[in-house]
Structure formats: C-alpha cells, structure tokens
N, CA, C and O atoms as CSV, one atom per row, in Angstrom:
chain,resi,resn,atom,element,x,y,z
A,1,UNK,N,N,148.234,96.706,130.269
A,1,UNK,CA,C,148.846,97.999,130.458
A,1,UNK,C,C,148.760,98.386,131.937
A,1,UNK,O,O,147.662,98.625,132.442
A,2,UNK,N,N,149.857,98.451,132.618
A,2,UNK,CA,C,149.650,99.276,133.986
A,2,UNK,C,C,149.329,100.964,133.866
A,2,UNK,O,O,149.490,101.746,132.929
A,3,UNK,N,N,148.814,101.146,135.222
A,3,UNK,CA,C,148.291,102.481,135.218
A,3,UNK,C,C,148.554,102.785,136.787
A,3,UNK,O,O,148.135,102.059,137.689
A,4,UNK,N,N,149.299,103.949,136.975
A,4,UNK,CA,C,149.331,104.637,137.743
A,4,UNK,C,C,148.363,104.989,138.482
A,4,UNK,O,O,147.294,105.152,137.893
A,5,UNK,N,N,148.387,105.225,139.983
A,5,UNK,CA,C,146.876,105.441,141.116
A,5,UNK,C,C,146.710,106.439,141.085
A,5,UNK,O,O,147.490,106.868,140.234
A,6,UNK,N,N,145.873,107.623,141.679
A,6,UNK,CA,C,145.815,108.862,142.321
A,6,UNK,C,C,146.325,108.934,143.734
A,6,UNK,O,O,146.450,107.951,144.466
A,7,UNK,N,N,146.643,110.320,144.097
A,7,UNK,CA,C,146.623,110.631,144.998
A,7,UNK,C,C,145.506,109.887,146.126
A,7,UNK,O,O,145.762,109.023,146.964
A,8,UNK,N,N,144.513,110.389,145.896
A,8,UNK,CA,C,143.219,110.279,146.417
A,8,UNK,C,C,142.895,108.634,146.682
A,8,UNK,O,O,142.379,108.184,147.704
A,9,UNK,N,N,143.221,108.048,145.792
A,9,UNK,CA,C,143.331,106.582,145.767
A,9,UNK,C,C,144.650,105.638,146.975
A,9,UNK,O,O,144.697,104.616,147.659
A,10,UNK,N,N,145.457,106.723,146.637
A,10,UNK,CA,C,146.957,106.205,147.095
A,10,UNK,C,C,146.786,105.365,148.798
A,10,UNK,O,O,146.974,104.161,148.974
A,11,UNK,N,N,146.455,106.205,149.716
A,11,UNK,CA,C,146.505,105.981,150.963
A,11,UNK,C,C,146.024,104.747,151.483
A,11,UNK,O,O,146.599,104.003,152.278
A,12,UNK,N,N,144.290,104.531,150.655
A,12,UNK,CA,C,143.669,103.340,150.903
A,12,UNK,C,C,144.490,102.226,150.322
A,12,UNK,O,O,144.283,101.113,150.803
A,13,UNK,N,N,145.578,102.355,149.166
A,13,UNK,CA,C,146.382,100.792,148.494
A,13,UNK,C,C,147.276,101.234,149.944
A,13,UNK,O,O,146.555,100.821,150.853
A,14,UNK,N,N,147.901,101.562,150.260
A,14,UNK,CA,C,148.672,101.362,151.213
A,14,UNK,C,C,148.841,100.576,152.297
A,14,UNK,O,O,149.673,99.770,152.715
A,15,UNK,N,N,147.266,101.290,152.804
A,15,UNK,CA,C,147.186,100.715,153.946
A,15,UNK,C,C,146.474,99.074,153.926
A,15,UNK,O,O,146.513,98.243,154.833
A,16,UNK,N,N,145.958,98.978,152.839
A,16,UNK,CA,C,145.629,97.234,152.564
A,16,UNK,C,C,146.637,96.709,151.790
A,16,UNK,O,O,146.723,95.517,152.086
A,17,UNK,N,N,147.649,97.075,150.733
A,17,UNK,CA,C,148.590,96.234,151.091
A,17,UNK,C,C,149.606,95.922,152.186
A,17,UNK,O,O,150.045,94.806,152.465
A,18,UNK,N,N,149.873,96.954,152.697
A,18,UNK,CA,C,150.940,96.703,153.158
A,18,UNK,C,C,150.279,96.222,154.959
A,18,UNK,O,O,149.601,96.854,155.769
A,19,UNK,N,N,150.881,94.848,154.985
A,19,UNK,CA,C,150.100,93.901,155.932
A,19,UNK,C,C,151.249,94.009,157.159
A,19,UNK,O,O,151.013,93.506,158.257
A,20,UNK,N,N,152.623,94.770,156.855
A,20,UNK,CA,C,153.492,94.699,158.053
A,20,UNK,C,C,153.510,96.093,159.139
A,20,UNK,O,O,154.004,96.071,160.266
A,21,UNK,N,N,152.970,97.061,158.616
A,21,UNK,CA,C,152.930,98.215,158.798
A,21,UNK,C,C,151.560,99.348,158.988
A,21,UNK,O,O,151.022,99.507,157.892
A,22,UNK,N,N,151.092,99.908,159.756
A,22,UNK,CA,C,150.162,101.007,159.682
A,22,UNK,C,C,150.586,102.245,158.845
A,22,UNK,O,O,151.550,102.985,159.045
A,23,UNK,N,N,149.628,102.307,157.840
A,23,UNK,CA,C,149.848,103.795,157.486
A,23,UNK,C,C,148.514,104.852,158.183
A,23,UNK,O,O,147.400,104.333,158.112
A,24,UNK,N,N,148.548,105.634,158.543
A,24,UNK,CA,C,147.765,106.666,158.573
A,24,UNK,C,C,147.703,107.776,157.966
A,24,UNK,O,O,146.873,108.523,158.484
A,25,UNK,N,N,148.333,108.290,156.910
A,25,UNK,CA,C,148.348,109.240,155.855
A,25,UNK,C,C,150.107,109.515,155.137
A,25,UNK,O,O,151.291,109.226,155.309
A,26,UNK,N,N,149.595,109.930,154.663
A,26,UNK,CA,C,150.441,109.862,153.014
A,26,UNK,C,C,151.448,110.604,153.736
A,26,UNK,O,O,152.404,110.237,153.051
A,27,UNK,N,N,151.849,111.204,154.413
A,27,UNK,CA,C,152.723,111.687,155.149
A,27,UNK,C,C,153.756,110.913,156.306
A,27,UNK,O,O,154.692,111.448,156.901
A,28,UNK,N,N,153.333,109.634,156.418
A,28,UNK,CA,C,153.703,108.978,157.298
A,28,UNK,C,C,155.298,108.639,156.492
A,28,UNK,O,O,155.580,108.462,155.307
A,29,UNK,N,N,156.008,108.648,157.557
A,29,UNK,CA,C,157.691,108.328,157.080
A,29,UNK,C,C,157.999,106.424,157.361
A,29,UNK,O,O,157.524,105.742,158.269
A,30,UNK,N,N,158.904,105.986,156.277
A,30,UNK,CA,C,159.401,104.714,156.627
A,30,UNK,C,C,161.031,104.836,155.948
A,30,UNK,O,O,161.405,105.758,155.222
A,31,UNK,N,N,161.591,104.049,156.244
A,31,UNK,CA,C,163.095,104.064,155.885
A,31,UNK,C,C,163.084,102.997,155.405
A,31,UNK,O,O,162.610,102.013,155.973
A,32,UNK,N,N,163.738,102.988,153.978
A,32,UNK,CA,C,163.778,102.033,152.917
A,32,UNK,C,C,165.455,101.393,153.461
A,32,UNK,O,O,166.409,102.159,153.329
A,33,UNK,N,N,165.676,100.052,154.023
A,33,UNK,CA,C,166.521,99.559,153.984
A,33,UNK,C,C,167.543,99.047,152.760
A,33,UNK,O,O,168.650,98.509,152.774
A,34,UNK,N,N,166.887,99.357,151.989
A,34,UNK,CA,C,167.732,98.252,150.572
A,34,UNK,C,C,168.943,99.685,149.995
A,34,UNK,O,O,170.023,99.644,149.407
A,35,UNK,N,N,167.849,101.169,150.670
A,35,UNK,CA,C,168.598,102.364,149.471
A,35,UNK,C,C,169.032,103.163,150.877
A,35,UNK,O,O,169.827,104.102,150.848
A,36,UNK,N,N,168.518,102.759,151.898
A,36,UNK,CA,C,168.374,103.764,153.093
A,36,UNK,C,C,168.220,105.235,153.229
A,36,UNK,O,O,168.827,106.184,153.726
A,37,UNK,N,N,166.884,104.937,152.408
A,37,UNK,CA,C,166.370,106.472,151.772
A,37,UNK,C,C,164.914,106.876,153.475
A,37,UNK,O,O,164.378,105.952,154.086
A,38,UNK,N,N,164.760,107.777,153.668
A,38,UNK,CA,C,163.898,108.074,154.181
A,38,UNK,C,C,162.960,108.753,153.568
A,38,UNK,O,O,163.070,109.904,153.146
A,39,UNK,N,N,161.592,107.742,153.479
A,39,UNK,CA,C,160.390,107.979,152.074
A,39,UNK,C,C,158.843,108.258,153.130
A,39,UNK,O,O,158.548,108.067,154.310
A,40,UNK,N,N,158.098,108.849,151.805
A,40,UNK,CA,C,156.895,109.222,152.529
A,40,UNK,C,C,155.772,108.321,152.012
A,40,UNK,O,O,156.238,107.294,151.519
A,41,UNK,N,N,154.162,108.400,151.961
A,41,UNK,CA,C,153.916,107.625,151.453
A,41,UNK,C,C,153.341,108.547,150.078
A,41,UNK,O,O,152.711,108.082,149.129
A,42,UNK,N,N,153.615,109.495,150.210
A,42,UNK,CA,C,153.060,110.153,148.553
A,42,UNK,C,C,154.551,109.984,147.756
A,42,UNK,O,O,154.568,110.595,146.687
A,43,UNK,N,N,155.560,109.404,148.023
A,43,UNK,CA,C,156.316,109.335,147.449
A,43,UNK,C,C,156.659,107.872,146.446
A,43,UNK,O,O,157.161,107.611,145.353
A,44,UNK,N,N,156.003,107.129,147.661
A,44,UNK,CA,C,156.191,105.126,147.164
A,44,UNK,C,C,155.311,105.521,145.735
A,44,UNK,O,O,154.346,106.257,145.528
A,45,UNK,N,N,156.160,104.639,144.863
A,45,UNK,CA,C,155.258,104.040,143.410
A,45,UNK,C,C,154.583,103.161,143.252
A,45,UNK,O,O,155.068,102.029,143.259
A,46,UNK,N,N,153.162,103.374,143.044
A,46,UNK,CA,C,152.007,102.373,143.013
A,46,UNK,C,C,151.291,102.164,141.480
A,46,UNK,O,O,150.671,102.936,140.749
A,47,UNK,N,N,151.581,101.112,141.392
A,47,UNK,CA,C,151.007,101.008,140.116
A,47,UNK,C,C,149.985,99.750,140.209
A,47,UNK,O,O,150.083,98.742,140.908
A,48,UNK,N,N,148.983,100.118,139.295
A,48,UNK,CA,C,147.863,98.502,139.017
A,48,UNK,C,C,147.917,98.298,137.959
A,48,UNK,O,O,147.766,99.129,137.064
A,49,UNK,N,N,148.231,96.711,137.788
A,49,UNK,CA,C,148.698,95.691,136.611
A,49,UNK,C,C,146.772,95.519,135.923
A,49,UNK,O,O,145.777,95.743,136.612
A,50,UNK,N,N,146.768,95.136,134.643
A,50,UNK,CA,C,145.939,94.427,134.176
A,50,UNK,C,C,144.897,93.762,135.108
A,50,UNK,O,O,143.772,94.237,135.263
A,51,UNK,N,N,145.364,92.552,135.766
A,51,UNK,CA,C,144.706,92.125,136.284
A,51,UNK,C,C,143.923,92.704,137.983
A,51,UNK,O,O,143.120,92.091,138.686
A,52,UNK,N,N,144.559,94.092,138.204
A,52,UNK,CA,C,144.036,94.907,139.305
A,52,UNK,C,C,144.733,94.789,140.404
A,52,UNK,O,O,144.357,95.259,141.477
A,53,UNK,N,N,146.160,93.943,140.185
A,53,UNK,CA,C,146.852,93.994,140.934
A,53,UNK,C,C,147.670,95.346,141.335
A,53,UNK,O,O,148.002,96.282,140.607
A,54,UNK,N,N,147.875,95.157,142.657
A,54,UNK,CA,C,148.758,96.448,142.860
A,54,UNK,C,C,150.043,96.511,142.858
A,54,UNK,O,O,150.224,96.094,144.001
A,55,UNK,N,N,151.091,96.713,142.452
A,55,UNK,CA,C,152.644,96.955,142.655
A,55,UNK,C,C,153.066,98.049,143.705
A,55,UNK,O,O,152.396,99.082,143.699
A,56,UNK,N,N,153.897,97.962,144.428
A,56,UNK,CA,C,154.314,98.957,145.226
A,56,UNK,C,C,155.931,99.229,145.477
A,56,UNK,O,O,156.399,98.649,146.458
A,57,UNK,N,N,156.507,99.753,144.977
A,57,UNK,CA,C,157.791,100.168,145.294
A,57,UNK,C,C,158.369,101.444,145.223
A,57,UNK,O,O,157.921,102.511,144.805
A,58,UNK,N,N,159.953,100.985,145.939
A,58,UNK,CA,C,160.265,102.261,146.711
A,58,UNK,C,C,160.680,103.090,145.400
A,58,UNK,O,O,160.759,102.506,144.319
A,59,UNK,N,N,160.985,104.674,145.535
A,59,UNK,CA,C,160.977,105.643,144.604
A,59,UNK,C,C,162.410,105.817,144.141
A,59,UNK,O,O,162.702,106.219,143.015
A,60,UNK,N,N,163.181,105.526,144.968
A,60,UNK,CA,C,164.443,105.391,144.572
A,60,UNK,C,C,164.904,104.793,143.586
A,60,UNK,O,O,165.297,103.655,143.841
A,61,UNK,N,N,165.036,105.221,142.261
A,61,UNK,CA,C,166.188,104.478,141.361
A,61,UNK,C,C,166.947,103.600,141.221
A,61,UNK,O,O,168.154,103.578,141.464
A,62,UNK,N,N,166.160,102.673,140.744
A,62,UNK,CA,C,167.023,101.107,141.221
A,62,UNK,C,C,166.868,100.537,142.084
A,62,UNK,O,O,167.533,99.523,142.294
A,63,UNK,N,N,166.069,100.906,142.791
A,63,UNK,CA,C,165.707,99.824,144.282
A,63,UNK,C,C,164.679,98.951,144.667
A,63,UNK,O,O,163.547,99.087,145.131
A,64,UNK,N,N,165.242,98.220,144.411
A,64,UNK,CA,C,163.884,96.855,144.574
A,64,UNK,C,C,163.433,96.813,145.420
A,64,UNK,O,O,162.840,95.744,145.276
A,65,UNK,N,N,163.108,97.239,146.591
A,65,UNK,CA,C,162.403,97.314,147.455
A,65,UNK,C,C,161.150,97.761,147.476
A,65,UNK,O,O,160.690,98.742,146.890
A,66,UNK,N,N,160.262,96.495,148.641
A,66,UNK,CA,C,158.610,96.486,148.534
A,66,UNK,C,C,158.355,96.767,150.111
A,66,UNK,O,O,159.047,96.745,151.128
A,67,UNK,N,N,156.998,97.043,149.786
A,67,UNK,CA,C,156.631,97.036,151.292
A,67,UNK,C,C,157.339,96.570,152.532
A,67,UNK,O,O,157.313,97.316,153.511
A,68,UNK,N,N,157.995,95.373,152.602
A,68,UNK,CA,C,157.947,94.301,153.098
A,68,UNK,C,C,159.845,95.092,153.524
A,68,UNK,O,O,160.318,94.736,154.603
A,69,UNK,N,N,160.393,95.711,152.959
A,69,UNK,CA,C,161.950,96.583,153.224
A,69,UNK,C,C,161.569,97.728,153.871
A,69,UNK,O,O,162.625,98.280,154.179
A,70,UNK,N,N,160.433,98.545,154.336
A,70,UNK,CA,C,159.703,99.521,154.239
A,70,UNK,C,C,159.674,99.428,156.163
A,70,UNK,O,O,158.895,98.666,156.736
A,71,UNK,N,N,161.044,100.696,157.222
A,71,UNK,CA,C,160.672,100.068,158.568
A,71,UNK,C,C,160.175,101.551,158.808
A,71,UNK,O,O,160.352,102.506,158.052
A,72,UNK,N,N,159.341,101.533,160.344
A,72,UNK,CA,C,159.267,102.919,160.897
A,72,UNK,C,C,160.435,103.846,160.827
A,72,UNK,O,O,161.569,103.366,160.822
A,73,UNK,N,N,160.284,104.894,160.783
A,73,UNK,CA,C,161.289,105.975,161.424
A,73,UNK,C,C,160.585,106.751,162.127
A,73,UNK,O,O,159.413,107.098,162.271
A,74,UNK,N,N,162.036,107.017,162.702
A,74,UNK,CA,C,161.982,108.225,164.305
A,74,UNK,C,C,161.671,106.671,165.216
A,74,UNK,O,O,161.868,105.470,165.030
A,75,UNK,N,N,161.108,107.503,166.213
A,75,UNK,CA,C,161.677,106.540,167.665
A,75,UNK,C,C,159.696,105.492,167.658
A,75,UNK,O,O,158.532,105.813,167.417
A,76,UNK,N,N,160.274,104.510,167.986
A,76,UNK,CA,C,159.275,103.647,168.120
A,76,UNK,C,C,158.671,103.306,169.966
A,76,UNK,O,O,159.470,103.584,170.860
A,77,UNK,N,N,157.745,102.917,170.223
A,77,UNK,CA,C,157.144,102.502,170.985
A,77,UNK,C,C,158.266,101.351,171.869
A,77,UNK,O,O,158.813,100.364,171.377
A,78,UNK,N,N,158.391,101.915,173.471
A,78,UNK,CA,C,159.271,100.619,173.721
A,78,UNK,C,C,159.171,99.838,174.043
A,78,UNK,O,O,160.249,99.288,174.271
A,79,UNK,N,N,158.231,99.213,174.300
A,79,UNK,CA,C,157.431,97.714,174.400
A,79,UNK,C,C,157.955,96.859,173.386
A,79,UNK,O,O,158.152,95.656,173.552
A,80,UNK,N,N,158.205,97.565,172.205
A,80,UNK,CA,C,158.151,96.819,171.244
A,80,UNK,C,C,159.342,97.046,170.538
A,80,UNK,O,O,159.497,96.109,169.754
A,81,UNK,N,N,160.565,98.141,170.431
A,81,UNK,CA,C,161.702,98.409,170.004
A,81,UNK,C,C,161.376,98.702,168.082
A,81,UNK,O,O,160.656,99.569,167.589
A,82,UNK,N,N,161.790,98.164,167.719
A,82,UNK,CA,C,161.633,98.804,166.385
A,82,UNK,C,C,161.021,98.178,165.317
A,82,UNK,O,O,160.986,98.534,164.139
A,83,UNK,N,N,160.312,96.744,166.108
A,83,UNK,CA,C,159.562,95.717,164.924
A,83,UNK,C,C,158.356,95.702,165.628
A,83,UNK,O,O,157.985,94.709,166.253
A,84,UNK,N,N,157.474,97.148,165.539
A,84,UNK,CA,C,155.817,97.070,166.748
A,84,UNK,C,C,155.181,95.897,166.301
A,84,UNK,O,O,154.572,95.262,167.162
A,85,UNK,N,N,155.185,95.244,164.559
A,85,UNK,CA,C,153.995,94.779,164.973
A,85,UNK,C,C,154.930,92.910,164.322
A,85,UNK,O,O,154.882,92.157,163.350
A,86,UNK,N,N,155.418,92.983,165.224
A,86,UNK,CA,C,156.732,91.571,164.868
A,86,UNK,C,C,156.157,90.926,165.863
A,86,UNK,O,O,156.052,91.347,167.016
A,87,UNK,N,N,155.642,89.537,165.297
A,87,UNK,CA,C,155.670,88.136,166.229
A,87,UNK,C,C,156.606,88.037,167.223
A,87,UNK,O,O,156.325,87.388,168.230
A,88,UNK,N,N,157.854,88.663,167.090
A,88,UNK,CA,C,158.686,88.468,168.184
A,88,UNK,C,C,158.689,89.508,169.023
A,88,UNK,O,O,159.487,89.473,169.959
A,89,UNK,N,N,158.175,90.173,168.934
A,89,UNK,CA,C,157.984,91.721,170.010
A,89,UNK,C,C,157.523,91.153,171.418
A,89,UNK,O,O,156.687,90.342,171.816
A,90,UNK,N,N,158.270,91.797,171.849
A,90,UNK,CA,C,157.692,91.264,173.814
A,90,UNK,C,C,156.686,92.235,173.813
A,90,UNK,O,O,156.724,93.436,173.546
A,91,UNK,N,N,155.360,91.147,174.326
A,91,UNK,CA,C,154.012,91.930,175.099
A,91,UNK,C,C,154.153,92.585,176.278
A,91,UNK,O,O,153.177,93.298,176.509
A,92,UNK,N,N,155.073,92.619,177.189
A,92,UNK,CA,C,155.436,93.938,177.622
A,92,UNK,C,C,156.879,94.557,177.786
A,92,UNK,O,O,157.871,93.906,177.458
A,93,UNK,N,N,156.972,95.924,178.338
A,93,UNK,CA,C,158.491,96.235,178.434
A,93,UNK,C,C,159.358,95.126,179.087
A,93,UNK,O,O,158.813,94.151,179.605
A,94,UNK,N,N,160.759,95.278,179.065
A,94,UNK,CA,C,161.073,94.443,179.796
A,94,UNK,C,C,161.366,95.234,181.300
A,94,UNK,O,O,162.026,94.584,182.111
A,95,UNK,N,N,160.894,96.639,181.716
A,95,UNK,CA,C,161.437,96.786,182.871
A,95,UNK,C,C,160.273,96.637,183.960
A,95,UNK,O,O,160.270,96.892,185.164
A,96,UNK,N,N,158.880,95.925,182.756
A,96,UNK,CA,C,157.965,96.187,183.671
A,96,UNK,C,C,157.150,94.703,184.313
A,96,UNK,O,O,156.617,93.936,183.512
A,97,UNK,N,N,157.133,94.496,185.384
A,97,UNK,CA,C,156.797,92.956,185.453
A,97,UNK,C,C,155.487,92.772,186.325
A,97,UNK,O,O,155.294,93.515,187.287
A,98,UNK,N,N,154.730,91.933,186.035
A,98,UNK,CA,C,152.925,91.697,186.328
A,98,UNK,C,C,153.618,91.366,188.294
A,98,UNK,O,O,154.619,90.676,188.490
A,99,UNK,N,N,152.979,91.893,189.218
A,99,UNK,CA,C,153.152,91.527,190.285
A,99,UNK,C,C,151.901,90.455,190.730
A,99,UNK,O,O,151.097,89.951,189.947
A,100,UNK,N,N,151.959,90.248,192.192
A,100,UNK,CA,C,150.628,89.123,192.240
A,100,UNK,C,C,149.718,90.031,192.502
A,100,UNK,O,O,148.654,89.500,192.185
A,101,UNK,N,N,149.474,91.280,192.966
A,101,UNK,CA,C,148.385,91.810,192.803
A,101,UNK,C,C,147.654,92.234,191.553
A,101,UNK,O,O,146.578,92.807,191.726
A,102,UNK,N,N,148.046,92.052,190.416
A,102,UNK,CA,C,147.777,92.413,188.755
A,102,UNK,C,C,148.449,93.859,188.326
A,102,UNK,O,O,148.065,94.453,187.318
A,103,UNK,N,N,149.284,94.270,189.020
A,103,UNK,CA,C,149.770,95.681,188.422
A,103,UNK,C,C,150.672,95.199,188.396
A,103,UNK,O,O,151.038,94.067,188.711
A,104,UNK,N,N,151.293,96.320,187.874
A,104,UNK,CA,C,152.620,96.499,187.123
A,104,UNK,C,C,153.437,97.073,187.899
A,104,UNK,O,O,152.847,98.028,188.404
A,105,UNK,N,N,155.477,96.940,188.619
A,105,UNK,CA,C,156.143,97.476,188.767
A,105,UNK,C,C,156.712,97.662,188.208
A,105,UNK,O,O,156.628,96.954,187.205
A,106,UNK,N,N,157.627,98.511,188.191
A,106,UNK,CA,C,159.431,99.168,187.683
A,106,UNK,C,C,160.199,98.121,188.298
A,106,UNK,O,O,161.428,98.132,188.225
C-alpha cells in the first residue's frame, strides 16, 4: 500500500531525491517541462511504496514528469545559464578570463 508523506517530512524527500537540483524549502519554484506548469515544492506528489521507496511527481494531471523534468525558474546564475549544476556548465563566465597574474578580467 502506498502512503502519502507529510508536510514536515516533505522537504527532507526532496532534497535527497532529487540529485539534479537544490531544494531549500518547500517554496522553492521549478518549471515542469513535460506540462510547463510552474510548481512549488509543497505542491510535487510524494508518495512511499511498500518497500520505502519514494515516488515523486509533478501535480499536474496527467503528467509524467519526475524530478529529473523539474528546471529552475526565474533567472539563474550566469556562469552557468540555466543547467547550474550540468556537467556541461562552463566553470567560469564566458566574459571573464584568468589573466597571468591570477585575476580575473572583463
């Protein structure tokens, strides 16, 4: 039988499943690509299976979407454009380049 989390519970499944993303509270916004819903995290459906597994999906009606469809919204960090914590993210801006003294210009 699955069973629904608490509130109180909710934040901590979040932030250990979801391995692509930081949450910092249940308030934090992501934009569901599959429904292109803009969701919170007291909104995502969490459920634990039998075996203590967790399920997580988006709230939208019909939408298969998991964590893993789940991107920031509003404006991101620009170092990194809109995938912060993406293997392919450049380690720094691109307008900013290491000189030979160790700083940084424009």
């Amino acid at each position: 039988m699955n069973k629904r989390i608490t509130l109180e519970h909710k934040l901590a499944v979040l932030q250990e499943a979801d391995n692509l993303r930081k949450w910092y509270s249940l308030d934090d916004r992501r934009v569901c690509v599959l429904c292109d819903r803009v969701i919170t995290g007291r909104m995502i459906d969490i459920w634990q299976d039998d075996r203590g597994v967790y399920r997580l999906h988006c709230p939208t009606p019909g939408c298969p979407a998991t964590p893993r469809d789940w991107f920031y919204h509003g404006p991101t960090h620009p170092a990194v454009g809109r995938f912060p914590h993406s293997r392919m993210a450049p380690r720094f801006p691109a307008d900013l380049r290491l000189t030979n003294k160790g700083s940084y210009d424009e």
